[in-house]
C-alpha positions in Angstrom: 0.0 0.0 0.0 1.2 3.7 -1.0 0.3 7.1 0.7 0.3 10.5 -0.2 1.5 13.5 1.0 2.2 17.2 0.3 4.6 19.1 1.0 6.8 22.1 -0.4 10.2 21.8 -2.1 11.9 25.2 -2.5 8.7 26.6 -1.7 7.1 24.7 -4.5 4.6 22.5 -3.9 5.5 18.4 -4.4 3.3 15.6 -3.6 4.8 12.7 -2.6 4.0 8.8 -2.9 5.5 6.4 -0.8 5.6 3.0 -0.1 7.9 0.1 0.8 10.4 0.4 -1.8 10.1 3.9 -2.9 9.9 7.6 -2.2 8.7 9.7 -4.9 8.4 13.5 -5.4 6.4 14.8 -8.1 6.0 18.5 -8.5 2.3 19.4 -10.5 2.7 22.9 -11.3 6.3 22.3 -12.9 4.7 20.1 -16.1 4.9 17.2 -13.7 8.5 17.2 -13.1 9.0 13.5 -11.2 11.4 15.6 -8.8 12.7 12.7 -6.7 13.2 9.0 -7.2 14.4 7.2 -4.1 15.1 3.7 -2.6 14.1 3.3 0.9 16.4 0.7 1.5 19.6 2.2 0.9 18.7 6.0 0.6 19.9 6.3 -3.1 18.3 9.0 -4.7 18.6 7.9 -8.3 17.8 11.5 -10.2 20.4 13.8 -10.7 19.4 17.7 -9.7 21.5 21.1 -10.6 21.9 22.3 -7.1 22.9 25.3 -8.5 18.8 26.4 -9.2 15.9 25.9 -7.6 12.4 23.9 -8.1 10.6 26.6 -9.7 7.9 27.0 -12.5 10.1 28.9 -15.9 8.1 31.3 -18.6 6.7 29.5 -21.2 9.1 30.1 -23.8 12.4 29.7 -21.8 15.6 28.7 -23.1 16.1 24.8 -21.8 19.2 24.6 -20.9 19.8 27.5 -18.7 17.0 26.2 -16.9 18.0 22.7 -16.8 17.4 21.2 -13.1 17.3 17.7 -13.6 14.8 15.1 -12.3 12.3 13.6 -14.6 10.2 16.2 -17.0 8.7 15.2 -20.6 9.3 16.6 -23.5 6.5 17.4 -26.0 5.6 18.4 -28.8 9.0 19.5 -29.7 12.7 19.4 -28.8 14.3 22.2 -30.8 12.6 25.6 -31.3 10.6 25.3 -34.9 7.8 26.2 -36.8 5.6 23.6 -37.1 1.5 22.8 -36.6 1.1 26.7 -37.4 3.0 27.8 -34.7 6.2 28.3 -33.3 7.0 26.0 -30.9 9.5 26.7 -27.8 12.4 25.1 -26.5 12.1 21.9 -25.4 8.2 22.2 -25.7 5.3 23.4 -24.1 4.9 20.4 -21.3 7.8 21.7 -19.1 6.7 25.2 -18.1 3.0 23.6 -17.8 1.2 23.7 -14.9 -1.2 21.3 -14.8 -3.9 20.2 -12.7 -3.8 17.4 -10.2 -6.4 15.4 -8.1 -5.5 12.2 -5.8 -7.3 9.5 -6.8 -7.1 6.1 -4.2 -3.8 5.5 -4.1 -2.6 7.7 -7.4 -1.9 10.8 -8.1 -3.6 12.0 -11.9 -2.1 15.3 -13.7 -4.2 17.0 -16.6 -3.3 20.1 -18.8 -3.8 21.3 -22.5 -0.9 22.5 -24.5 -1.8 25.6 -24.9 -0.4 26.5 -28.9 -0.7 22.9 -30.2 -4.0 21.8 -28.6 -2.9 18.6 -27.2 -4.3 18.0 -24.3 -1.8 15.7 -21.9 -3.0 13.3 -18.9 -0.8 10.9 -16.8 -1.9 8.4 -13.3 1.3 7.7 -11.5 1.1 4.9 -9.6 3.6 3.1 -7.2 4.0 -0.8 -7.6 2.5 -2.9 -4.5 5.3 -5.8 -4.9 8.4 -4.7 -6.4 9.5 -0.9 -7.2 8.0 -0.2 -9.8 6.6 3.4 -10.6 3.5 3.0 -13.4 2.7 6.0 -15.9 -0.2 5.5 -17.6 -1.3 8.4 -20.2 -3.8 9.5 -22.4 -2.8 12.3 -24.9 -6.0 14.0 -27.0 -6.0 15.9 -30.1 -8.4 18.5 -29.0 -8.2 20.7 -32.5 -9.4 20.5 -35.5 -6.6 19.8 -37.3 -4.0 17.3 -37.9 -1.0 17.9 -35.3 2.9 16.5 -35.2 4.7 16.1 -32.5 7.7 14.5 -30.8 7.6 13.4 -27.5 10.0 12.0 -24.9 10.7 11.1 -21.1 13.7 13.3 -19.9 15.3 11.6 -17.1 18.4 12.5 -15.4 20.0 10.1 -13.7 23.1 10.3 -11.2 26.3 8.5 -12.6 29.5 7.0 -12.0 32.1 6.4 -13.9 31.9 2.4 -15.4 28.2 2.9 -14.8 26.3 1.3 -18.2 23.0 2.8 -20.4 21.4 -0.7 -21.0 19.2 -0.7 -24.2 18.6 -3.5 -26.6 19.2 -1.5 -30.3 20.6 -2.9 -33.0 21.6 0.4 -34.7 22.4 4.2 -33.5 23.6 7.6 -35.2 25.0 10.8 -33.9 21.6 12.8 -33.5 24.1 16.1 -33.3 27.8 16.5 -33.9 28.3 19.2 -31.9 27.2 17.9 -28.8 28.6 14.4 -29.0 32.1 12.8 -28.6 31.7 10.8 -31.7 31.8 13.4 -34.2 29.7 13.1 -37.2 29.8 9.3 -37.7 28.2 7.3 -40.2 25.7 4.9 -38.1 27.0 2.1 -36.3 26.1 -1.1 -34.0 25.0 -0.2 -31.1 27.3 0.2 -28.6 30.2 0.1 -30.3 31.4 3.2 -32.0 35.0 3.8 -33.3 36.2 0.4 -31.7 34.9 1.8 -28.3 31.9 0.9 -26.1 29.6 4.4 -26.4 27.4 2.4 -23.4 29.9 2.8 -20.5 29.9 5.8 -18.8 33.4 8.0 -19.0 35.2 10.1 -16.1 33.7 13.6 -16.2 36.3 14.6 -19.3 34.0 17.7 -20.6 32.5 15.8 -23.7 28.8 14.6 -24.4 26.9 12.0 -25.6 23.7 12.9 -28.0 22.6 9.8 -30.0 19.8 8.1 -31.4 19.2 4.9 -31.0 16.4 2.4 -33.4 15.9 -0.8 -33.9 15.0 -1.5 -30.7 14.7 -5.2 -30.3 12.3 -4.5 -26.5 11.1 -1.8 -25.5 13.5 -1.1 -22.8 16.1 1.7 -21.6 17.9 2.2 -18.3 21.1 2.4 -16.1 22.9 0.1 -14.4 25.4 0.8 -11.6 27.4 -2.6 -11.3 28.8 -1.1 -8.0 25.9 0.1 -6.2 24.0 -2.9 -7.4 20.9 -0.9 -8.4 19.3 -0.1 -11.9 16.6 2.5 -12.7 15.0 1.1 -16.4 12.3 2.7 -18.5 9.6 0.1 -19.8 7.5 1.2 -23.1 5.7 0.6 -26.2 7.6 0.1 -28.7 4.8 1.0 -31.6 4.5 4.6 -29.4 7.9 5.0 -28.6 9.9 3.3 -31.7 13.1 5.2 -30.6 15.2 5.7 -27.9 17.5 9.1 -27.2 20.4 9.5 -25.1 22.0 12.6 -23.9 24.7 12.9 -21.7 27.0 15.7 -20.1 30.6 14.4 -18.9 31.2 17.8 -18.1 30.4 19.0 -21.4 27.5 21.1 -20.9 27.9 23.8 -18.4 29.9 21.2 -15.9 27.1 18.5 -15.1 27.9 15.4 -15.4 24.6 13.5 -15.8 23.0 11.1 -18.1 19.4 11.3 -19.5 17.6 8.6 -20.4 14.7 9.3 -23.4 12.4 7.1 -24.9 11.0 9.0 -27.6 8.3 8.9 -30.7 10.5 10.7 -33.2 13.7 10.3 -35.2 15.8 13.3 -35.7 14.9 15.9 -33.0 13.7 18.6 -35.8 9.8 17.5 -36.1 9.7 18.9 -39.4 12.2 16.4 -40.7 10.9 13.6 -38.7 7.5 14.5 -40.5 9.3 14.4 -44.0 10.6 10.9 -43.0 7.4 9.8 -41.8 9.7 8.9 -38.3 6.8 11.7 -36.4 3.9 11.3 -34.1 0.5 12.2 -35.7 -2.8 12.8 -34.2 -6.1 13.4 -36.4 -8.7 15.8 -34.5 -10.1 14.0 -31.6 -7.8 10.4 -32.2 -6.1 9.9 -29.2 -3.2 7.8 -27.5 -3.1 5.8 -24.4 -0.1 3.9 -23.1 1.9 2.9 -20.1 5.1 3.5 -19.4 6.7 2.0 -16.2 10.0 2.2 -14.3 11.9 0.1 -12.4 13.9 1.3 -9.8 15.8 -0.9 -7.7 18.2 -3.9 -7.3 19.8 -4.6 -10.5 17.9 -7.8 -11.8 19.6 -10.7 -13.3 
């Protein structure tokens, strides 16, 4: 059995679930923001945070990165700033400066919003597991327009890391989804992991470089971390027919001194919507179609 709670995290407030195995902060007015992920039994707080800013609600519009404070926020219905759907559409989306509704419902907590320039309108039950420690996401996302919309979207988890530490996905194939922000270069695809006779899967000493890549093929739909050391694992479950793709972005120093790595199953290949649309590699809703699908996440003892 979970309860719930409120309470205020840099005078923002969080409700958290708990139960036997987890501790779970979730901030509603702040697009959601899963704000803390912890295991009870060892105290590990798997989320990475910039402790140099605080939990607060940005402007819509605001520049991502400068912004960046870690955690767990979503990404939709866009990545870069572009034109698309009519409008221009800000960094990173519309979902992370969102403040969305929320109502407790038994032993879950329920978020709702619209997306106020594309018309999307975004709902997610998190649940906590009752036998292992498990955190279920179960959405339903609405095309409440008249009109045909694109989109990307993507989970946008940061995760503490060590060096050795391992991303765990089952892809055949990944690219370079930006040269400048990656360590690669601008490679031609390759097998995942291996790139340039190296493994891109093991985490390096912070070295100031990044990681952004794309990786397809996905054989299940799976994507985590694994800390061989600590023993513990934090691993996204999904649908593969929603989420056919699987990003990864990591700073090893590399942007602005964080050394983090962010784990993002995602619905579009590249980031740029517009060419994702071009590719037909792009969400799509028709007015009123709809999708609903569950995501879960394990966080705890790495499983053999």
């Amino acid at each position: 059995m979970s309860r719930l709670e409120s309470l205020l995290v840099d005078q923002t407030p969080v409700v958290r679930l708990e139960d036997r195995f987890l501790r779970v902060d979730v901030a509603p007015s702040i697009g959601g923001r899963i704000v803390h992920v912890q295991d009870k039994e060892t105290g590990y707080q798997f989320l990475w945070h910039n402790e140099r800013l605080r939990l607060e609600r940005s402007a819509p519009g605001t520049a991502y990165d400068p912004h960046f404070y870690g955690g767990i926020d979503e990404v939709l219905p866009g990545d870069v700033p572009e034109f698309f759907n009519g409008v221009m559409n800000a960094d990173h989306g519309e979902l992370w400066t969102l403040p969305l509704e929320s109502r407790v419902e038994g032993e879950s907590l329920v978020l709702a919003g619209v997306l106020p320039l594309c018309g999307l309108a975004y709902e997610r039950r998190l649940s906590l597991g009752a036998e292992e420690p498990v955190i279920a996401l179960d959405y339903r996302l609405e095309n409440r327009v008249d009109e045909r919309r694109v989109f990307l979207w993507k989970m946008h988890a940061a995760l503490h890391v060590e060096p050795g530490d391992q991303i765990v996905c089952p892809a055949r194939k990944a690219s370079v989804a930006d040269p400048q922000w990656s360590r690669w270069g601008n490679v031609t695809p390759f097998s995942w992991p291996i790139v340039e006779g190296r493994r891109a899967d093991l985490i390096p000493p912070p070295d100031g470089t990044t990681d952004f890549i794309f990786l397809y093929d996905l054989q299940d739909g799976t994507m985590g971390w694994r800390s061989h050391s600590r023993g513990l694992e934090f691993t996204v479950h999904f649908d593969r027919c929603i989420f056919p793709y699987a990003c990864y972005f990591a700073s090893y120093g590399g942007l602005d001194g964080h050394y983090t790595a962010i784990l993002e199953p995602c619905t579009a290949m590249p980031v740029s919507v517009n060419e994702a649309a071009r590719l037909g590699q792009c969400s799509s809703l028709e007015p009123g179609e709809q999708i609903v699908t569950r995501v879960t996440v394990y966080a705890g003892p790495v499983r053999l």
